[in-house]
C-alpha positions as CSV (number, residue, x, y, z in Angstrom):
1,X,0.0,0.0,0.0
2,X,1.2,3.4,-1.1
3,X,0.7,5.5,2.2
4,X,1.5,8.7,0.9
5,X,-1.4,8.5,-2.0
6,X,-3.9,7.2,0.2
7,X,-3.5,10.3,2.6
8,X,-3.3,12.8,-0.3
9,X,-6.7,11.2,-1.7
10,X,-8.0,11.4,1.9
11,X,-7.3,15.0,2.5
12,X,-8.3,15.9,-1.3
13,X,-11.8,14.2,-0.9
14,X,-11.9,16.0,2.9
15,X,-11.8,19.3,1.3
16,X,-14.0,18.5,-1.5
17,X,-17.2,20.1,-1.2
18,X,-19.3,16.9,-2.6
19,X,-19.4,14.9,0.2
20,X,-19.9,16.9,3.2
21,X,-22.2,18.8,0.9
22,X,-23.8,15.4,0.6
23,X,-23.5,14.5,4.3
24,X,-24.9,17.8,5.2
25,X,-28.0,17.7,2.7
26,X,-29.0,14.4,4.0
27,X,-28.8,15.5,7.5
28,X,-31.4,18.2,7.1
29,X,-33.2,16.2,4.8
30,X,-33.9,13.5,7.8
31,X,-33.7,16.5,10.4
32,X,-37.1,17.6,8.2
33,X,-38.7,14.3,7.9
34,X,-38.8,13.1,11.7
35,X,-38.9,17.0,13.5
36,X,-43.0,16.7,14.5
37,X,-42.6,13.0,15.2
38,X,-40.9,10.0,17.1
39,X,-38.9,7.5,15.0
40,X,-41.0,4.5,14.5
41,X,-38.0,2.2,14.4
42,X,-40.3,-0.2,12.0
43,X,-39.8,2.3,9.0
44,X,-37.1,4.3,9.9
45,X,-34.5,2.3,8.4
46,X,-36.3,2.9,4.9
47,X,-36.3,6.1,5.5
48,X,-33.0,6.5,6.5
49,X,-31.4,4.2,4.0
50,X,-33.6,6.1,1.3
51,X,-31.7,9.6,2.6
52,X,-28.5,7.8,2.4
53,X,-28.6,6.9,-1.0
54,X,-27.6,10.6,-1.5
55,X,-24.9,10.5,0.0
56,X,-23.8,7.2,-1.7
57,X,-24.1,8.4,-5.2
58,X,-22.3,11.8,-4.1
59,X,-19.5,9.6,-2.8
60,X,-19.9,8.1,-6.2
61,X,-19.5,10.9,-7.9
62,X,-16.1,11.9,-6.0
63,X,-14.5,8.1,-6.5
64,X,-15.0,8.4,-10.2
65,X,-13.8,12.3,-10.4
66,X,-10.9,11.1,-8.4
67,X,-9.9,7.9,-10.5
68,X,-10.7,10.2,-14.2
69,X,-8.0,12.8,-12.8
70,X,-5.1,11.2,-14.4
71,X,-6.8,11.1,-17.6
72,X,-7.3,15.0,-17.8
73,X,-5.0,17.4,-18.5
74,X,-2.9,20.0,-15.4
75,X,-3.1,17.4,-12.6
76,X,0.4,16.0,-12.2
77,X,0.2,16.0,-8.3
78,X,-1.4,12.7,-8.2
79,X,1.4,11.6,-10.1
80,X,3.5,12.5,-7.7
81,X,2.9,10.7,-4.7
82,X,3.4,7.3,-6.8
83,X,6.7,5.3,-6.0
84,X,8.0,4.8,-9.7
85,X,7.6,6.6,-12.9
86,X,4.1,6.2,-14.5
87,X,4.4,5.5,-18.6
């Protein structure tokens, strides 16, 4: 395992705004659903996994932004953190 790639994709997908954006969406979103009410633990996992699917396709989203980097032009830095010479 390449430590020093796996902390700079870390603190790269930290800063992004995608997933806390995400994470923060989802929050209100399930803030909003159960304010008036008491969970009924019978549906709440539906609920809950239905608000989370948001978050999994922003997550998604960042995985396959992050992996396409390479491909596109002005990003050496990932380059960078990789032992050996990439061809």
């Amino acid at each position: 395992m390449n430590r020093p790639l796996v902390w700079f994709e870390i603190r790269r997908m930290a800063r992004s705004p995608l997933p806390s954006g995400a994470a923060a969406l989802c929050l209100g979103l399930r803030l909003a659903a159960t304010w008036e009410l008491a969970p009924d633990m019978s549906v709440e996992p539906v609920g809950t996994s239905g608000a989370m699917l948001l978050l999994a396709a922003a997550m998604m989203l960042a995985a396959h932004l992050a992996t396409s980097r390479d491909g596109r032009g002005g990003m050496p830095e990932t380059l960078g953190a990789l032992p050996g010479r990439c061809a």
